[in-house]
Every structure is written in C-alpha cells, then in structure tokens.
C-alpha positions in Angstrom: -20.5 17.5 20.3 -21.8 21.0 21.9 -20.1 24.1 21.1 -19.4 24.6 24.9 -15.6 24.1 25.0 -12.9 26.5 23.3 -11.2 24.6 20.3 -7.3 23.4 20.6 -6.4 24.2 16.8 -8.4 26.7 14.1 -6.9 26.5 10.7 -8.5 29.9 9.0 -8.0 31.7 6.0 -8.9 27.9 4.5 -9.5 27.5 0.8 -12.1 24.2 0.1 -13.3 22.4 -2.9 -16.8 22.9 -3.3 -17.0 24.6 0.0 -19.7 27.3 -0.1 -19.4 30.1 2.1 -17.0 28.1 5.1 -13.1 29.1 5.0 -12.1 27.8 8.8 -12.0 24.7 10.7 -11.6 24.5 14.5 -10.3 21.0 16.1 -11.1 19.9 19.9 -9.7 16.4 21.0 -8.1 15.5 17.6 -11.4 15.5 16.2 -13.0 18.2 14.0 -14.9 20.8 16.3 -16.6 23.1 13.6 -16.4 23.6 10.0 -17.4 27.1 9.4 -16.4 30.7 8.8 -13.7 32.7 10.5 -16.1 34.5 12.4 -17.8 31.3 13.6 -14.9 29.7 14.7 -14.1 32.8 16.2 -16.4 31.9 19.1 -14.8 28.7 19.8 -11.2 30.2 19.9 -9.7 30.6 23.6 -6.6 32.3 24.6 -5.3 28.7 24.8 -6.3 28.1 21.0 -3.3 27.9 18.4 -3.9 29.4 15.2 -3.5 28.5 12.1 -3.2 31.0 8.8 -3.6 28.7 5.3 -3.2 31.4 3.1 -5.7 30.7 0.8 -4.5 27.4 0.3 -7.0 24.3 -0.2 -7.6 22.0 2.7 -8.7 18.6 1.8 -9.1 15.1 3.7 -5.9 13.3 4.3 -4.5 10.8 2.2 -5.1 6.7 3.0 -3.4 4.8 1.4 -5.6 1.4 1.2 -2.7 -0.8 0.1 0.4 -0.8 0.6 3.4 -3.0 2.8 5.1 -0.4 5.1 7.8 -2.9 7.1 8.8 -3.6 3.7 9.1 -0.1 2.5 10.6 0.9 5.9 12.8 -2.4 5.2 14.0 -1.2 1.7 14.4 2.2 2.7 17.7 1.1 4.7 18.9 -1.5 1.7 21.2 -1.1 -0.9 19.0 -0.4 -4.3 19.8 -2.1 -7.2 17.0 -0.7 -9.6 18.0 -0.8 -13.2 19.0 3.1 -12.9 21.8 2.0 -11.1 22.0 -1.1 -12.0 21.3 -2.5 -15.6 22.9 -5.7 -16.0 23.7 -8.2 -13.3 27.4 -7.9 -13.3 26.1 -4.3 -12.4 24.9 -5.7 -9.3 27.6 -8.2 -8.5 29.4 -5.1 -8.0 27.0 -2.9 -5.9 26.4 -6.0 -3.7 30.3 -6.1 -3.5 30.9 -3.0 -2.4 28.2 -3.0 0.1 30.0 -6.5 1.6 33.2 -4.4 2.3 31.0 -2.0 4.3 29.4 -5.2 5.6 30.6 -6.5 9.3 32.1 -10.2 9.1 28.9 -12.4 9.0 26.6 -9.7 8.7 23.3 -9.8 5.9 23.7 -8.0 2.6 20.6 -6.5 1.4 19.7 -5.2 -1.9 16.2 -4.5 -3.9 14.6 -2.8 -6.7 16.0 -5.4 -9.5 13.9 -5.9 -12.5 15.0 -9.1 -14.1 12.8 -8.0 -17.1 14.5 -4.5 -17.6 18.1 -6.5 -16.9 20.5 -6.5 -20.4 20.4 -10.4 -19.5 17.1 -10.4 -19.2 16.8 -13.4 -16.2 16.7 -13.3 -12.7 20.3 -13.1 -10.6 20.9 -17.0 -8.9 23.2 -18.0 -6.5 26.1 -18.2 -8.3 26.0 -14.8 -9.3 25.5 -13.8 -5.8 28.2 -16.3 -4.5 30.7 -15.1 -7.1 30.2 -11.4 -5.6 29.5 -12.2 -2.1 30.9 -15.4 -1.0 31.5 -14.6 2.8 28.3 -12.8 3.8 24.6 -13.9 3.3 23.3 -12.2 0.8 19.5 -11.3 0.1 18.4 -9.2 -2.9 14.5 -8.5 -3.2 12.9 -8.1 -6.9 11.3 -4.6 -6.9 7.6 -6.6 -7.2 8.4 -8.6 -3.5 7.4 -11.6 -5.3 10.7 -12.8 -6.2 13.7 -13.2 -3.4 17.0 -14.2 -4.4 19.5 -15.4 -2.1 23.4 -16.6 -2.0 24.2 -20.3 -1.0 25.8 -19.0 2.6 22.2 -17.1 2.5 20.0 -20.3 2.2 22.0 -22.4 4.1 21.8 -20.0 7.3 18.2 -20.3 6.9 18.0 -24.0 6.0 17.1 -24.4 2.6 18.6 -27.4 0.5 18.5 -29.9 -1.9 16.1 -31.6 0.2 13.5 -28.6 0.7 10.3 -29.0 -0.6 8.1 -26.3 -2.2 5.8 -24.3 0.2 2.0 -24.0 -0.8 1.8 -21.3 -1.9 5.5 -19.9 -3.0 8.5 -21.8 -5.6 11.7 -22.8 -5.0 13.7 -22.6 -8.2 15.7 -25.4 -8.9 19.0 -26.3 -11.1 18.4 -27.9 -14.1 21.0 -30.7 -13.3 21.3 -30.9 -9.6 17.8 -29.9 -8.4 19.4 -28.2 -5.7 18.0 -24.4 -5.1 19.2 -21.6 -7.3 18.9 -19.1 -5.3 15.7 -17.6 -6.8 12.6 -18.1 -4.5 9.1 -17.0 -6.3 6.5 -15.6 -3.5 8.4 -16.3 -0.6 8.9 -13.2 1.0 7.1 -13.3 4.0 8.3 -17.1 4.6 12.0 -15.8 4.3 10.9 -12.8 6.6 10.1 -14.9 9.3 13.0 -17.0 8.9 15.7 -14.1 9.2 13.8 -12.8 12.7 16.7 -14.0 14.5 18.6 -11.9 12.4 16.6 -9.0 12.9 18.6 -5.8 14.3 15.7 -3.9 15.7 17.8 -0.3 15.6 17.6 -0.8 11.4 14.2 -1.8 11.7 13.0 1.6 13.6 15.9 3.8 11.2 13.8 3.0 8.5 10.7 3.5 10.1 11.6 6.8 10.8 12.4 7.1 7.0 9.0 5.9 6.1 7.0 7.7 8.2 8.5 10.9 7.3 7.9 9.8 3.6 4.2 9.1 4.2 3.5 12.3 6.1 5.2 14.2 3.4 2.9 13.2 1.1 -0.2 14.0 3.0 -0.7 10.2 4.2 -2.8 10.5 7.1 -4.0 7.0 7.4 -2.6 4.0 6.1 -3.7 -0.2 5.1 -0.9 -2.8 5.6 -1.2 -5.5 3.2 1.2 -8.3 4.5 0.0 -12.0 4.0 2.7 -12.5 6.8 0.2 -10.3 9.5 -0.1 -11.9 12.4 -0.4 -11.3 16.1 3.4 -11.1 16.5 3.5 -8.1 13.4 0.1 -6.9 15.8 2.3 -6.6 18.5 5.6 -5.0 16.6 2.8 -2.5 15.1 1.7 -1.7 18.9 5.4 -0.9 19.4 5.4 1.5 16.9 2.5 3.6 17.8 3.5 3.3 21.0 7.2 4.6 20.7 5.6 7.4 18.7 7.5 6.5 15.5 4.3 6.2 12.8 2.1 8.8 12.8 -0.3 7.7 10.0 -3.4 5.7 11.3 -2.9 2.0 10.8 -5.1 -0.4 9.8 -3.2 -4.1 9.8 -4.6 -6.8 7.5 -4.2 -10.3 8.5 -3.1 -13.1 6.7 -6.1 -15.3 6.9 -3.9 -18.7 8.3 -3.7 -15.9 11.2 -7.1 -14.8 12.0 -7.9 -16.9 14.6 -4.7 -15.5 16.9 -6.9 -11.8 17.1 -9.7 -14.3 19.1 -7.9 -13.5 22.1 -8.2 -9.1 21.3 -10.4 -6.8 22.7 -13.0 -5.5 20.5 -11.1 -2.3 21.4 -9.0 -3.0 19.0 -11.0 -1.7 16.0 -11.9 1.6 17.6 -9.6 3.8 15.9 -8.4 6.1 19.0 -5.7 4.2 19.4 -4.3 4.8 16.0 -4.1 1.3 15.1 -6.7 -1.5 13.9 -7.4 -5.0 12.4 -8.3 -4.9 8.7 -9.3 -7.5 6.6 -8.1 -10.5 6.3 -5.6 -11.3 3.2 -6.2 -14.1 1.1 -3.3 -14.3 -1.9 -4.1 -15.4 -5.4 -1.8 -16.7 -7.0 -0.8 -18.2 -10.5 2.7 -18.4 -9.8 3.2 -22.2 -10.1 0.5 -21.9 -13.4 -2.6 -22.6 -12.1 -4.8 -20.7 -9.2 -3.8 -21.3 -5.7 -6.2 -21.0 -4.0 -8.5 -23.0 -6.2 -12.8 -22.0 -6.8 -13.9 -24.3 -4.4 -11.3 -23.5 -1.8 -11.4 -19.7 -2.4 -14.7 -19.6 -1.7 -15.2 -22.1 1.0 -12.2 -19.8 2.9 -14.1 -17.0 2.5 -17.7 -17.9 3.8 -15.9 -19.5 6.4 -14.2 -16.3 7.6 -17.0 -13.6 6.5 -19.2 -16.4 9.3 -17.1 -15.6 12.2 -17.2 -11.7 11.4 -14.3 -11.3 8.8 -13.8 -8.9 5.8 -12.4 -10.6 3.3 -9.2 -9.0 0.6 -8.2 -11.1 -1.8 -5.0 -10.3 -3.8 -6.3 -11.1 -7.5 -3.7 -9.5 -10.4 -4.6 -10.9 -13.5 -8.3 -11.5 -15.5 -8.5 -15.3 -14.5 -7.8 -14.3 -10.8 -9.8 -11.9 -10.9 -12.8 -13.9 -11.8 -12.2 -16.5 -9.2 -12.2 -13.5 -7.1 -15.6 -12.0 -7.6 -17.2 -15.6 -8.1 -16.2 -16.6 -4.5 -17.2 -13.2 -2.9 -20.6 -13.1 -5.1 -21.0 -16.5 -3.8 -20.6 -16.1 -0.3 -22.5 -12.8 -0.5 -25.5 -15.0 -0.9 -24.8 -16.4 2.8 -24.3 -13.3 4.4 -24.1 -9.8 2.6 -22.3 -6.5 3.9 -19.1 -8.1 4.0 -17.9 -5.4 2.1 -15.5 -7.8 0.9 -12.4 -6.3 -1.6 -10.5 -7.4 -4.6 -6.6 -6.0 -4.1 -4.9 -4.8 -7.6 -7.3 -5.8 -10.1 -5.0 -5.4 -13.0 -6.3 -7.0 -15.9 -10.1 -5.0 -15.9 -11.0 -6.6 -18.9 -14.7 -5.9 -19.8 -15.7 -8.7 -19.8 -14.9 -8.9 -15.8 -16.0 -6.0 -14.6 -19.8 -6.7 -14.3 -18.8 -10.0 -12.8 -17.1 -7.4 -10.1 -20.0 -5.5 -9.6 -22.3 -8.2 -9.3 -20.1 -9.6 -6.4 -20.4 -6.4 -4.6 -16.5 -6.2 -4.0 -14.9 -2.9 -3.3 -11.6 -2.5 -5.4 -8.7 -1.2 -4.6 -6.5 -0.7 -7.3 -3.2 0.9 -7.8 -3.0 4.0 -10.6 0.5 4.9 -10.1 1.3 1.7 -11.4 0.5 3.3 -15.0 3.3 6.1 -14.4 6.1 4.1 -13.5 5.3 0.9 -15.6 3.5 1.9 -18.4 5.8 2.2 -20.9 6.6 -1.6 -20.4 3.2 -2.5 -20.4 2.5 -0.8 -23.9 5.2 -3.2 -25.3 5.0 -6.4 -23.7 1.1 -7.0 -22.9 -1.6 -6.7 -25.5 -3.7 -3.8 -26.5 -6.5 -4.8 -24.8 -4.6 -5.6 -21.4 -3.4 -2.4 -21.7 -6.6 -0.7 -23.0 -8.2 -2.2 -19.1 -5.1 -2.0 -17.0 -5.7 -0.7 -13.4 -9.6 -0.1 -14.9 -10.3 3.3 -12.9 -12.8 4.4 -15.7 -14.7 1.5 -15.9 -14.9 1.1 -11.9 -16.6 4.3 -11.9 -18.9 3.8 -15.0 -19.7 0.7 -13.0 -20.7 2.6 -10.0 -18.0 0.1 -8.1 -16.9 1.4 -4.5 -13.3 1.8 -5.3 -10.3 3.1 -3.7 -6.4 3.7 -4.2 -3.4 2.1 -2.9 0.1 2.3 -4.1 1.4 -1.3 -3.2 4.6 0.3 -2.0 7.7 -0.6 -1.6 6.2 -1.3 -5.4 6.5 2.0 -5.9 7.3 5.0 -3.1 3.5 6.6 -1.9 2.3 9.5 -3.8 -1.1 10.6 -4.0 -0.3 13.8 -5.8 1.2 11.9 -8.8 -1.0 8.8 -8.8 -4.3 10.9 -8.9 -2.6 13.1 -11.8 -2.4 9.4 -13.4 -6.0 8.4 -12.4 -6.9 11.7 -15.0 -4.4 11.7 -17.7 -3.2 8.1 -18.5 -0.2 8.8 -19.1 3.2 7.3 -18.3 6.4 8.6 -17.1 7.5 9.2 -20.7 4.3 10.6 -21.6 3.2 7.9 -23.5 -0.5 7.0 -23.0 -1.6 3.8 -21.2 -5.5 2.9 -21.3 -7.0 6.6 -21.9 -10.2 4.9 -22.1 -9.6 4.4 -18.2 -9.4 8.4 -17.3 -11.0 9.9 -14.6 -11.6 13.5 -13.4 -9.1 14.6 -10.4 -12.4 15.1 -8.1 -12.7 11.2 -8.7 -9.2 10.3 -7.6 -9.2 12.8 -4.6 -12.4 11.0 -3.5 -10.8 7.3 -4.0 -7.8 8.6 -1.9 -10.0 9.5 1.1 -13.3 8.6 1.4 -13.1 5.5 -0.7 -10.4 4.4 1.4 -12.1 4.5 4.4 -15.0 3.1 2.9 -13.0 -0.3 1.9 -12.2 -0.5 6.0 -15.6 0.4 7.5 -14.1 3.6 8.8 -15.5 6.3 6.8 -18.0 7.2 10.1 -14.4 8.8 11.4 -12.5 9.2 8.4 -12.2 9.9 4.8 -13.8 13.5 4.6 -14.0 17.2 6.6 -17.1 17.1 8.7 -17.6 18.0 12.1 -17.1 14.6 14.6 -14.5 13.0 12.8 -10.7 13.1 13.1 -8.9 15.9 12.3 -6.3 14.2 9.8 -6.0 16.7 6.9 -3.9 17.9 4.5 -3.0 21.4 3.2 -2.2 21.7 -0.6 -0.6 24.6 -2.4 -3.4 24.8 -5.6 -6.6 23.3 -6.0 -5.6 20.5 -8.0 -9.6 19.8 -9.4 -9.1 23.4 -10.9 -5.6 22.6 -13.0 -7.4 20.7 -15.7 -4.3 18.0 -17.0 -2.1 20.0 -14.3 1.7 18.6 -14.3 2.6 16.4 -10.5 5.0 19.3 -9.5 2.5 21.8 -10.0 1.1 20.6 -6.2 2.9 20.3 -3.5 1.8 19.1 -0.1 2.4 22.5 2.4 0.8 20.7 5.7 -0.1 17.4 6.9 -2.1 17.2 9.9 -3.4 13.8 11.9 -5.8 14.1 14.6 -5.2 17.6 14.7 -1.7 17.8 15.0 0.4 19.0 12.8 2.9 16.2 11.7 4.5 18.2 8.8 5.1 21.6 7.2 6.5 22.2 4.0 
C-alpha cells in the first residue's frame, strides 16, 4: 500500500503499549494506512480526512471473541430471565413465567432462561408439571443458563411433537417419568434440535430487537470481531447471518462455525466466502463432545475418523471437549489425524478440566485452545465447593497453556455469560472470583497475556491473523480505545477500565 492517497480517519494524540516513539494511526479503505507519529501522519491527512483526538488514551487491537453463540445471546436478550437473583426456587419461577403469560398473546411462546437447577433451594431441574401448573394455556420454553438443558411445558412438546413414543436423539436426552416414561419436560443437549423445531414459530421482528441488543453489547465492549459456535450452523443460519450484515444490524466481524453433519452444504460457496471484506466467514467445523448420556459421544474411533475425514476435504476442525476424559479423546484424535495431514490448526473449545496430566497430551496434538476465563468470575465460588481441589487447581488452565507454549485464545461462551474482555482478562491475572475468593492461582497470567489471547490469539485460532488480531499497517482497522493502560494497573479492579471507543474497519461503531 503506497503512501500516495490522503487517509479517511487519523486517530492522534494515541497512547500504545510498547509502542516506541509512534502516537497516531491513519486509516484508508477500512484498513490501517500508517502507524506512525503525528507529524507523519500529518502527510497523509487531506482536507477530507476526519480527525480523531485520543487524549492520551491507549489504543489496542479489538476484541474477538473466539467462542461464543450470538443468536442465542441475541435470543435471551429479549426473554424473561429467571437467574437465581431473581429467581431462587422454582415456585419463584412458576410465578415469573406466570406473569409473563398474562403479558403473553393467546397461543403465543413463553420464554424464560438463566435457571440454575444447581443453585435452586430444590435443587432439581423444573419439569412439565411445574411449568403446566404455571402456564397451562401457552407453550412454555425455559432455557438452563449452560444451553445444555431445555425444559418445556406439555402444550410446549406437544406443538413440536414430542411424546411418549419419541425416541432419544444421538447425541441429546429426553428425560423421562419414572412411571409413565412419557417426557418430563427436561430435554439434556437439545437446544439446537428444539431451535429448529420452533422456526415456524419464529417472529423475525424479536429476532432482529435482540440483535440490535447484542450488537450494541458487543461493541460496547470493544468486540470487533466475533466466532459463532452453534452445532446447529448450517447454510440456512449462513444465509440468516448474510441478512444480518447485510441489513447492517452486526457490526462485529463474523466468523460462523459449522456443525460438521453440515459441512458439505458450503460445497456449493464461493471461495469468496472466507475473504473477510465481506464481514462474514466460514469457521471451523464443530464437532460436540459429549458425556451427557455417561459415556463419550462421539466415541475414539469415530472422533477421530470424523475428523481426518473433514481436515481431507480442507476443514478445520473444533471440537467442544469440557471435561479431562473429553478432553483426552480430543487431543488423541487431532494428534492422530495430524499425522495424515498437519496445519490443520485444529482447536479444542472449553478445555475445562486442564489437569496436568492432559496438557502435554494437548500440546503434542498441536490443538489451539480456546478456553473461557470469565468462567472463573462468575462460577468460581461454586466450583471451590462442589469439584475437587485439583479440578479446581487446573480449571480453564490459562497458566499452564502458556507454560506449555500452546496457541491459545479466549472466548466467553455467551449467552453463558454476557461478553467482557475487560473483566475476563482481569480474571486471566488474578484468579479470583466474584466474591474474591481464589480459584486456581496456579493458573495466573500477566494482563499482556490475556490482551494477546483476546486479539491475536483469536485470529490465530481462525487463520485470520494476516488481517486481524494486531495494529500494523495492511490490516483492518478494528480497534479499540481504552481509558488506562490496563498492563500498567498491576491487580487493577474491572471498573478501573472502561472501553471509550470501539472502532471496526475504521469506523467508529461506539463512543463512550
């Protein structure tokens, strides 16, 4: 890129970390133009060319988030929450979901989230009958704050077929009564397969109201680029993403996983669709993990047999793996199809359970991680009394990852919790949780660390750290302006940072 053309944006008076002498950064075409001082980027400033004053503040890459589920945060976002703040027992929720049934028109869906049967007085899942006995004339849906558990009311499941005679799907359960067998409203790792059933039910306005809300979350934050995570991806959510982008409602840069029963639908795309101009591209392809019925689904052999497959007609691979035994089947397969074809760059989603013992099995496989931090703030406190010292000791194993030398990155695995970068790297260094108790200190790294697993790292995971992921002159312009230098705070407290700009491909999306 010559310096023959006047720049569309300078952003001056620009505070870096580790920065040397340069202070100002002019953009041209949504990409970065020249990263230099204000009397260099004075040259390439027209009388066309907006200015930007930082103030002194620090200008760092934008935020990517490389996990997360955003129709389901959107989704959420426009629900009726019944977290146990509001919520603590199920009667508690009986009567939210009651109220919301009067607001409700006749036939119309009742949606609730954000229980936590564990951190309910009764300390079980809501069934149908609880739901029925609250909501008998409207289908009711009420997500578990994980999005691994669904439960439903009978006018619910019978609007969407599910009975008596309704077999388990491979890879979900259908809770049963004891007596009866018939369906008790709970449904384990069925989201996605309830999703697509309610479609027809869809009411598209809702969908893009909480859209909006999302986005303007995400850009908030300093989310410049984002990784959707749904096993459910196919070409139909492809097209719905298009949509989006095209009506201008998601700023973020998306990159869309696909659930790996889906991947050969994108045989038909362009190979367009990677370049990220667009704003949107295909990411890896999803595999889930599961021990939900108690034992792995997929098994070894099958795990890995899926993934050479894929990785042979040009896949990345993701593979959700949570706990240690997961986890090893994980890294086994990849290390094993490694051998047939290597730069995959294959990933392992969440690994939880970092126990020592795993980790060089990881790094033998060559994954990349991407592992969720924030989790340690908002459930930490529960871990530290209901999983062993040595889970807990490992959880979310940032240290070890980078003792390892492992490519990492961070997602949040919202709507699991809401996207935060600011608090989740804060977590990454001090271990602590939301009550200040501390959870795996063993696992803490510097802020620099985090801030790099936030950006480059990301992009790393998604082959798109060429355009992303750092300042440098050729790539996009998606950056983010922050009040303090957080590497210079030592332990600093999350509200002592505050996002002040958030700018994506040069424009600027948000202002504090």
């Amino acid at each position: 890129m010559s310096l023959n053309y006047k720049a569309d944006i300078v952003f001056r008076n620009v505070s870096f970390i580790h920065s040397g002498r340069a202070n100002s950064i002019a953009v041209k075409d949504s990409k970065i133009y020249l990263v230099g001082t204000d009397a260099e980027t004075r040259d390439v400033t027209g009388c066309d060319t907006k200015i930007v004053d930082c103030q002194d503040m620090v200008m760092i890459p934008g935020f990517h988030d490389a996990h997360l589920h955003i129709l389901r945060l959107s989704a959420n976002l426009t629900k009726l929450y019944c977290g146990p703040e509001r919520a603590p027992t199920i009667t508690d929720i009986k009567e939210l979901l009651e109220l919301e049934a009067r607001k409700t028109p006749q036939g119309g869906w009742v949606k609730g989230w954000g229980y936590d049967h564990e951190l309910l007085l009764e300390k079980r899942h809501p069934n149908r009958v609880d739901l029925d006995q609250a909501v008998p004339n409207h289908p009711v849906r009420l997500d578990h704050v994980s999005g691994h558990a669904t439960v439903m009311n009978t006018m619910a499941m019978n609007k969407l077929g599910f009975s008596e005679y309704s077999v388990d799907p491979p890879k979900g359960v259908i809770g049963r009564e004891e007596e009866s067998g018939f369906p008790s409203g709970l449904f384990l790792d069925m989201g996605e397969y309830i999703g697509k059933s309610m479609i027809p039910y869809r009411d598209q306005l809702e969908l893009e109201k909480g859209i909006i809300l999302a986005n303007q979350w995400l850009i908030s934050k300093g989310i410049t680029a984002i990784q959707d995570a749904g096993i459910g991806n196919d070409l139909e959510r492809w097209n719905l993403f298009k949509r989006l982008k095209t009506l201008g409602l998601l700023d973020p840069q998306v990159t869309m996983m696909v659930g790996y029963d889906y991947c050969d639908e994108f045989s038909c795309l362009p190979i367009a669709t990677n370049h990220l101009e667009t704003g949107l591209s295909v990411g890896p392809a999803k595999i889930m993990l599961s021990l939900t019925t108690g034992s792995l689904i997929p098994d070894q052999k099958s795990l890995t047999d899926t993934i050479t497959r894929l990785q042979l007609k040009g896949w990345q691979v993701a593979v959700h793996a949570v706990e240690q035994e997961a986890i090893e089947c994980a890294a086994t397969a990849i290390c094993l199809a490694s051998k047939i074809k290597s730069g995959a760059r294959h990933r392992i989603e969440h690994c939880s359970e970092g126990d020592p013992t795993v980790i060089p099995l990881v790094d033998k496989s060559g994954a990349i991680v991407v592992t969720n931090p924030g989790f340690v703030w908002h459930f930490g406190d529960r871990y530290r009394s209901t999983l062993g010292s040595n889970i807990v000791s490992n959880i979310y194993p940032t240290g070890s990852l980078e003792n390892w030398k492992i490519p990492w990155a961070i997602g949040s695995d919202a709507p699991m919790i809401m996207p935060d970068p600011i608090l989740d790297i804060y977590t990454c260094a001090t271990r602590v949780s939301k009550s200040g108790n501390p959870v795996g200190k063993e696992q803490a790294i510097p802020i620099s660390q985090g801030i790099k697993a936030y950006t480059y790292g990301a992009a790393y995971s998604c082959f798109q750290e060429g355009q992303l992921g750092s300042i440098e002159r050729g790539k996009f312009a998606d950056l983010v302006l922050l009040s303090r230098d957080p590497t210079g705070l030592g332990y600093y407290s999350p509200t002592d940072v505050n996002v002040e700009m958030t700018v994506i491909r040069g424009r600027v999306v948000y202002e504090n």
